[in-house]
C-alpha positions as CSV (number, residue, x, y, z in Angstrom):
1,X,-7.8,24.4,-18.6
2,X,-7.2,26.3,-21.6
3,X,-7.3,29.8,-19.9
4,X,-4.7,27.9,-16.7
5,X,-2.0,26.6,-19.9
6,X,-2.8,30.2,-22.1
7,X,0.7,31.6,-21.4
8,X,2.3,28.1,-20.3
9,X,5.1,27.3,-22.4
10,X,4.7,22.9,-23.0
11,X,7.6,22.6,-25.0
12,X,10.3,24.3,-22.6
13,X,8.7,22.3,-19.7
14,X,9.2,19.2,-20.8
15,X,12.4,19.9,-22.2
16,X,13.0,21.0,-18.7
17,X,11.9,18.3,-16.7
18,X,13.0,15.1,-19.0
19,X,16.3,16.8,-19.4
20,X,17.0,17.3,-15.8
21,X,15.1,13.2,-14.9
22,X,17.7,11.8,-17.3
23,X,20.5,13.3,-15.5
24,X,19.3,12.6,-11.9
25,X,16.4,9.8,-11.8
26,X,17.8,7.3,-9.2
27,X,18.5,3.7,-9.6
28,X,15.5,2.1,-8.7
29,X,15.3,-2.1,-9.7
30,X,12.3,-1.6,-11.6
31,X,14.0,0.9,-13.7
32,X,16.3,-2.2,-15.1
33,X,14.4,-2.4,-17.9
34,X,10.8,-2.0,-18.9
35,X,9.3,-4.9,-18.9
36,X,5.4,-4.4,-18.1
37,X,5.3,-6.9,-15.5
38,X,8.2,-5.7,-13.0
39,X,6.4,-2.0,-13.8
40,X,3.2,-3.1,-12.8
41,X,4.2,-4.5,-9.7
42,X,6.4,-1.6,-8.8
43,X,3.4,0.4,-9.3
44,X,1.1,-1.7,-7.1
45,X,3.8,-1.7,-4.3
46,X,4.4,1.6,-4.2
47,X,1.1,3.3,-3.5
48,X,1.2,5.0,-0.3
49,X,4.5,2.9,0.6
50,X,7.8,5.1,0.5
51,X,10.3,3.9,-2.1
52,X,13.3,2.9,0.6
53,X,10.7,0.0,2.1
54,X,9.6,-1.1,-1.7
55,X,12.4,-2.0,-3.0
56,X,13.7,-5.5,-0.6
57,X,9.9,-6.4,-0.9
58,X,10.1,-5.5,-5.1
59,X,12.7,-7.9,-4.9
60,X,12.4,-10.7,-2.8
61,X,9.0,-10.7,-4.8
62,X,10.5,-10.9,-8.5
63,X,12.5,-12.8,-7.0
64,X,10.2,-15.5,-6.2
65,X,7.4,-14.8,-8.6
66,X,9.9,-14.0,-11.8
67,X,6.9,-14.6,-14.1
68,X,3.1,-13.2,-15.0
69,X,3.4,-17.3,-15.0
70,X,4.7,-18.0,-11.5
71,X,2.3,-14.9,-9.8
72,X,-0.9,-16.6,-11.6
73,X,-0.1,-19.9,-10.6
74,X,1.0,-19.2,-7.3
75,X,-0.6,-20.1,-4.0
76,X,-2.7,-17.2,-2.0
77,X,-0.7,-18.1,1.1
78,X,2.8,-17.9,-0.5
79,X,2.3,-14.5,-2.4
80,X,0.5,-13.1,1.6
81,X,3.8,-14.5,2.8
82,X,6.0,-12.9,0.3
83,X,3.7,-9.3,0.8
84,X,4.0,-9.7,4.9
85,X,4.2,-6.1,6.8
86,X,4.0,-4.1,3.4
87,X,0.3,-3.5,4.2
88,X,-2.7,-2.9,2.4
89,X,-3.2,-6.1,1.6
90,X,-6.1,-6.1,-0.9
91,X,-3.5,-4.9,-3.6
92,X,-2.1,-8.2,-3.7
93,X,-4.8,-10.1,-4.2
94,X,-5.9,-8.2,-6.4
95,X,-2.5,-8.1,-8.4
96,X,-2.6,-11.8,-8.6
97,X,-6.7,-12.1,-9.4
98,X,-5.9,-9.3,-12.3
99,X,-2.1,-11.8,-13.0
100,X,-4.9,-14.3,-13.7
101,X,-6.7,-12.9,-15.9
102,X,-3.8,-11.2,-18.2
103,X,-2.3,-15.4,-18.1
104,X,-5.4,-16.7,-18.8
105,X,-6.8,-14.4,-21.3
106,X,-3.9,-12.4,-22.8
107,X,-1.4,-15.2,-23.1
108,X,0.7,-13.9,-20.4
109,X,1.1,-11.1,-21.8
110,X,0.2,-7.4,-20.4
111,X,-2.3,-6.0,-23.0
112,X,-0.7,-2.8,-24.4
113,X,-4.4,-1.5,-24.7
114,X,-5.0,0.8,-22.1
115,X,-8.7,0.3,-22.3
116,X,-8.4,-3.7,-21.4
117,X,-5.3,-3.4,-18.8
118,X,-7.9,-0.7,-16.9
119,X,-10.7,-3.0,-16.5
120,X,-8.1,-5.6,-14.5
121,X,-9.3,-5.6,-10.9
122,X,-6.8,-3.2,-9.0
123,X,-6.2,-1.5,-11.9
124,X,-7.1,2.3,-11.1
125,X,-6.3,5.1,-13.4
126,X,-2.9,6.1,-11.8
127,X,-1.7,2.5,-12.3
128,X,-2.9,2.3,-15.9
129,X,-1.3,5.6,-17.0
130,X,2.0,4.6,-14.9
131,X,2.4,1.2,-16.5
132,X,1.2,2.6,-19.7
133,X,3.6,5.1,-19.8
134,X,6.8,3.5,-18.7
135,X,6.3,0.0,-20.1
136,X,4.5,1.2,-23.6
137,X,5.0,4.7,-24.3
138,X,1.7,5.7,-24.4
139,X,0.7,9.1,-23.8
140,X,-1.6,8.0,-20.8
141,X,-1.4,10.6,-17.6
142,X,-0.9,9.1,-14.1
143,X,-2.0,11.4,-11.3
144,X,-1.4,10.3,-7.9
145,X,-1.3,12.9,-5.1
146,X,2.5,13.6,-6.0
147,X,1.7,14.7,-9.4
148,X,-1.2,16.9,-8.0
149,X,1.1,18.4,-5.4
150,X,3.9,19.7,-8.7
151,X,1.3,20.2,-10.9
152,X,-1.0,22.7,-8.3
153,X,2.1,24.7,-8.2
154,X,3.4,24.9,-11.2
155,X,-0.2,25.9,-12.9
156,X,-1.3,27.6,-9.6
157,X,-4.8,25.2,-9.7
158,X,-6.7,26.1,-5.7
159,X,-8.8,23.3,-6.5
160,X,-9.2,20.8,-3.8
161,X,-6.8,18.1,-4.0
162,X,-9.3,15.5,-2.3
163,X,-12.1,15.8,-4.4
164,X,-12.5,13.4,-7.1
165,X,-13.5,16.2,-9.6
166,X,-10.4,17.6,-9.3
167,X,-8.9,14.8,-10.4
168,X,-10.5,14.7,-13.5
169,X,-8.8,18.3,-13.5
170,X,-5.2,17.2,-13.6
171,X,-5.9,14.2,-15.4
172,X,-7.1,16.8,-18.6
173,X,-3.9,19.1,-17.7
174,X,-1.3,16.3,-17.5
175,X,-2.8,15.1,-21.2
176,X,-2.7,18.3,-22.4
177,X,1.1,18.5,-21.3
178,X,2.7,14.8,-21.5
179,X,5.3,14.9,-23.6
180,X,3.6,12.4,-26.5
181,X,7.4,11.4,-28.0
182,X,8.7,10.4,-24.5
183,X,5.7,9.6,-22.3
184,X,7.7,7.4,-19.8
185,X,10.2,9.8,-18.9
186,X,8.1,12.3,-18.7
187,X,5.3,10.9,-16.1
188,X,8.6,9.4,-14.1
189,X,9.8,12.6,-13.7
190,X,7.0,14.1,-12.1
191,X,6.8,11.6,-9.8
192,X,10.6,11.8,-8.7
193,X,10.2,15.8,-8.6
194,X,7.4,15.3,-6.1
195,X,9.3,12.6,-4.4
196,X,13.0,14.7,-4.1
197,X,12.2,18.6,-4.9
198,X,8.7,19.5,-4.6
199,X,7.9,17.8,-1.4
200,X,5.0,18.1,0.8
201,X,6.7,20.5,3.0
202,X,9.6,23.0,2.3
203,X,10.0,22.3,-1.2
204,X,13.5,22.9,-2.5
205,X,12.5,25.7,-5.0
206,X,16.1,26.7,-5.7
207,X,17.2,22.8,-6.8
208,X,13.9,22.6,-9.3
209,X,14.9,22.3,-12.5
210,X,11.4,23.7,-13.5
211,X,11.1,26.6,-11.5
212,X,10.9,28.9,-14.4
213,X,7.6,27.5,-15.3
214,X,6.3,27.1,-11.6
215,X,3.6,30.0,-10.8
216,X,3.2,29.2,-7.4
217,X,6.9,29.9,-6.8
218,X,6.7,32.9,-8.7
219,X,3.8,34.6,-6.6
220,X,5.4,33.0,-3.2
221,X,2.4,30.5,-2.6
222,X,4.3,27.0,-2.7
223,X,3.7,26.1,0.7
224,X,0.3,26.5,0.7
225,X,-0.5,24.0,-2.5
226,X,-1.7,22.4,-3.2
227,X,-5.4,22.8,-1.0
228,X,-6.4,19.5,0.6
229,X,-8.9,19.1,2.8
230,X,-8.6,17.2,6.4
231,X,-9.3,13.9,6.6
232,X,-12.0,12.6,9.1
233,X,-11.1,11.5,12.2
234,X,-9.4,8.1,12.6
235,X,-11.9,5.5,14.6
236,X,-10.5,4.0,17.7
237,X,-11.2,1.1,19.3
238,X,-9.8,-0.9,22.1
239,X,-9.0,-4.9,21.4
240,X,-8.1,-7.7,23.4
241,X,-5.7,-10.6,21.8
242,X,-4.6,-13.8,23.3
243,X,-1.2,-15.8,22.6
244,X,-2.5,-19.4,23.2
245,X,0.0,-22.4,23.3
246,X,-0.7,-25.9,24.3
247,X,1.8,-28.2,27.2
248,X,4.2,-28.7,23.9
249,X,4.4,-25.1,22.8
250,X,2.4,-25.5,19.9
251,X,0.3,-21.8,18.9
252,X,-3.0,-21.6,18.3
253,X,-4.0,-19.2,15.4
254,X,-6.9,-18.2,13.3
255,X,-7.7,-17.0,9.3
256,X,-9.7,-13.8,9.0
257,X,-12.2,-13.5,6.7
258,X,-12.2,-13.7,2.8
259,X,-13.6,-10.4,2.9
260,X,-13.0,-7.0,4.7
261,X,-9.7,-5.7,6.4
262,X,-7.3,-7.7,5.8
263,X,-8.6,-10.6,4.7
264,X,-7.0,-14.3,4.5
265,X,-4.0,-13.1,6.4
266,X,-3.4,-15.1,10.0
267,X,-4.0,-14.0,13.7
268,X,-3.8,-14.7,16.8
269,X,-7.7,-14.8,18.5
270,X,-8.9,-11.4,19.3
271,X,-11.8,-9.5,20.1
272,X,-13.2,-6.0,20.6
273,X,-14.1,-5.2,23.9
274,X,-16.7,-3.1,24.6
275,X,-18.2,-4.0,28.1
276,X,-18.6,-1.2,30.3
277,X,-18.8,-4.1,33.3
278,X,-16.9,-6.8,32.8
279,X,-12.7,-6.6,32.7
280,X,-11.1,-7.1,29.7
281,X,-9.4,-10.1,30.5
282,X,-12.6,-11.8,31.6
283,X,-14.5,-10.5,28.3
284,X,-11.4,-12.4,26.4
285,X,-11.6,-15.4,28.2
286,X,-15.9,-15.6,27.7
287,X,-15.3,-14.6,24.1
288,X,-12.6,-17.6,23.5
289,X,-15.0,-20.3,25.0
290,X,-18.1,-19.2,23.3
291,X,-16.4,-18.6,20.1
292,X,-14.0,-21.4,20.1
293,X,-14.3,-23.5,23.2
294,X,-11.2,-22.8,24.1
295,X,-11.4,-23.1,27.9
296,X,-8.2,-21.1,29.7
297,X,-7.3,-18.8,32.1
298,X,-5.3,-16.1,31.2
299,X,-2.7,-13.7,32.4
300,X,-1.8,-10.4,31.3
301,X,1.5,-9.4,29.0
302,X,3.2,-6.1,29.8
303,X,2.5,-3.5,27.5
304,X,-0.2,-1.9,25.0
305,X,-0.2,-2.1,20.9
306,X,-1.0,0.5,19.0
307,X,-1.7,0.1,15.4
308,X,-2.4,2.8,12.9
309,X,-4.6,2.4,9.9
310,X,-6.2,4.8,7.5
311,X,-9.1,5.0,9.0
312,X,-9.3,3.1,12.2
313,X,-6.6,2.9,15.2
314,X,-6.2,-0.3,17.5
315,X,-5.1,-0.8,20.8
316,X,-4.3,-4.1,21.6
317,X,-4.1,-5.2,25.0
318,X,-2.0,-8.5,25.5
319,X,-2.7,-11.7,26.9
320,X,-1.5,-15.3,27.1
321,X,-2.9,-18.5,28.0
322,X,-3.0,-22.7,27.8
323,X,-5.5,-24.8,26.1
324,X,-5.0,-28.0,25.2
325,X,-8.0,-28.7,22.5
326,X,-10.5,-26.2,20.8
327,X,-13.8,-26.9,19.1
328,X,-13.5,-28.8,16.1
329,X,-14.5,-26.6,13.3
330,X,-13.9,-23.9,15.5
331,X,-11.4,-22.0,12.9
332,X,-8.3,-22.2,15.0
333,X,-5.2,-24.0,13.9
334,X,-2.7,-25.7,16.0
335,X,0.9,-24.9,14.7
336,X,4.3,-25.4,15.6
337,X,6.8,-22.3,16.1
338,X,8.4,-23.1,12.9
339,X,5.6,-23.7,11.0
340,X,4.1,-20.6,11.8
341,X,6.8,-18.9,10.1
342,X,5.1,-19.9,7.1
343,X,1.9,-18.0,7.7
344,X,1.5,-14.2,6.9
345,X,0.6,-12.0,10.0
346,X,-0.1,-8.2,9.8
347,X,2.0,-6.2,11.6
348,X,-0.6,-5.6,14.3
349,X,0.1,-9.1,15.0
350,X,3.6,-9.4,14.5
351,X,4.1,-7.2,17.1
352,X,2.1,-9.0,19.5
353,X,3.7,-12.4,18.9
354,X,6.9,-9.9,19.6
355,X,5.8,-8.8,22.8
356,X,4.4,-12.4,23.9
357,X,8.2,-13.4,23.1
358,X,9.8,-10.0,25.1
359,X,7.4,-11.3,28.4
360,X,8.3,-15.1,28.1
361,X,12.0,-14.0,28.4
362,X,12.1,-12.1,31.1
């Protein structure tokens, strides 16, 4: 690192990049002030969500959970409800397990320690540095992939982007750079550079305000950091759903685990299907009275839904049915239309309650 920042010039750079932040950082609500809290949040909502669908959920959440206070106390289901379609679910329980912890043991106040706010479940090192930073002034780098995508070009660093190691990389490069009288500013404006100017693809060299320091720009080589290797292949697999109502119109729906992909949230009763044999429809129906004796014949619902994760992709294949009483103990709950409205879905089945509704009124 010492040989990469021999000829680099700190001072100008961050004279540079906070001059030209303070000028043009956009108005974000969790820029309102500094408060710890709203910046942890932020922080927590943000990762790999873009900024325009943050900030109604930011809101509506402060809005409702104004206080470390409020989150801590709060019930599971309410905070799900209030996270609904922003995805990536574990971050919120987690937020509120670490909210917890901070009430419970810190007074309700966000320790200022960097040390004991990183050992808070969900709290990586990108989120301690961030909230660190901007709510504390501490000198504490925050590299997320934006940060590794400016600072690859401006140092010229070929390292490979999806390695941990070379994490550990920029982590020792941003420290050796951070501005240490204006920490907050500075890690902000890395991250709005790699959100406005040095995107992903065709960076807008001639707007960066640090393009004097950049060496990638200066040999021509900005489109091609920073490296990052391919991700592995998405799994796919093909599910069946069913949108069961009783004679009065009431839903049926189920609780997934406590555990795994996304967990506590609320479903409709699905299944993989994976007989070679046996149509889908008829492996759905077996699977409902074996699994919840839930006797019904079902028909099919127009139309296929695709869901994209990470890692895994899920094609939902749509059905709808009567039954009039389940196993008790089975795991399904009768609700009303309205009161379902208080239960958080995924988006995967938001969409098929969507499409049940789109078939029912045609």
């Amino acid at each position: 690192m010492k040989t990469i920042l021999s000829d680099f010039n700190i001072n100008a750079f961050q004279q540079d990049l906070i001059g030209w932040f303070q000028k043009e950082q956009r108005t974000l609500p969790w820029r309102e002030n500094a408060d710890p809290y709203r910046v942890w949040v932020s922080e927590i909502m943000l990762q790999q969500t873009r900024v325009d669908t943050v900030i109604p959920y930011f809101l509506n959440f402060m809005d409702k959970f104004p206080t470390i206070g409020d989150l801590a106390e709060a019930d599971e289901e309410q905070v799900l409800k209030a996270w609904e379609g922003l995805g990536y679910y574990s971050r919120v329980r987690n937020l509120q397990s670490a909210v917890k912890e901070v009430h419970e043991v810190y007074d309700g106040i966000v320790p200022a320690d960097p040390d004991k706010f990183g050992e808070l479940k969900g709290v990586g090192p990108y989120t301690k540095g961030a909230v660190m930073s901007i709510a504390y002034n501490i000198p504490e780098p925050a590299v997320d992939g934006n940060v590794m995508r400016v600072m690859s070009r401006i140092l010229l660093i070929d390292e490979d982007i999806a390695k941990p190691k070379t994490r550990k990389l920029f982590d020792t490069a941003i420290r050796e750079v951070i501005a240490k009288d204006n920490p907050s500013d500075f890690n902000q404006a890395l991250m709005e550079l790699g959100a406005l100017i040095c995107t992903p693809t065709s960076p807008s060299c001639l707007l960066c305000p640090v393009r004097d320091h950049c060496q990638a720009s200066e040999e021509g080589k900005q489109t091609v950091l920073p490296v990052k290797s391919k991700k592995k292949k998405q799994k796919s697999l093909l599910l069946a759903a069913a949108v069961l109502t009783d004679s009065h119109g009431n839903f049926w729906i189920h609780k997934r685990p406590s555990e795994g992909l996304l967990a506590n949230l609320w479903e409709f009763p699905n299944t993989e299907t994976v007989s070679e044999t046996m149509p889908q429809k008829d492996e759905l129906e077996l699977f409902l009275n074996k699994q919840y004796g839930a006797l019904t014949e079902l028909r099919p619902v127009e139309g296929i839904i695709q869901h994209v994760f990470s890692h895994l992709i899920w094609n939902i294949t749509l059905f709808a049915g009567k039954t009039e009483r389940v196993e008790e103990g089975s795991g399904l709950v009768k609700v009303t239309e309205e009161q379902m409205k208080e239960y958080a879905f995924p988006v995967s089945h938001q969409k098929i309650y969507q499409l049940y509704l789109d078939g029912e009124n045609k």
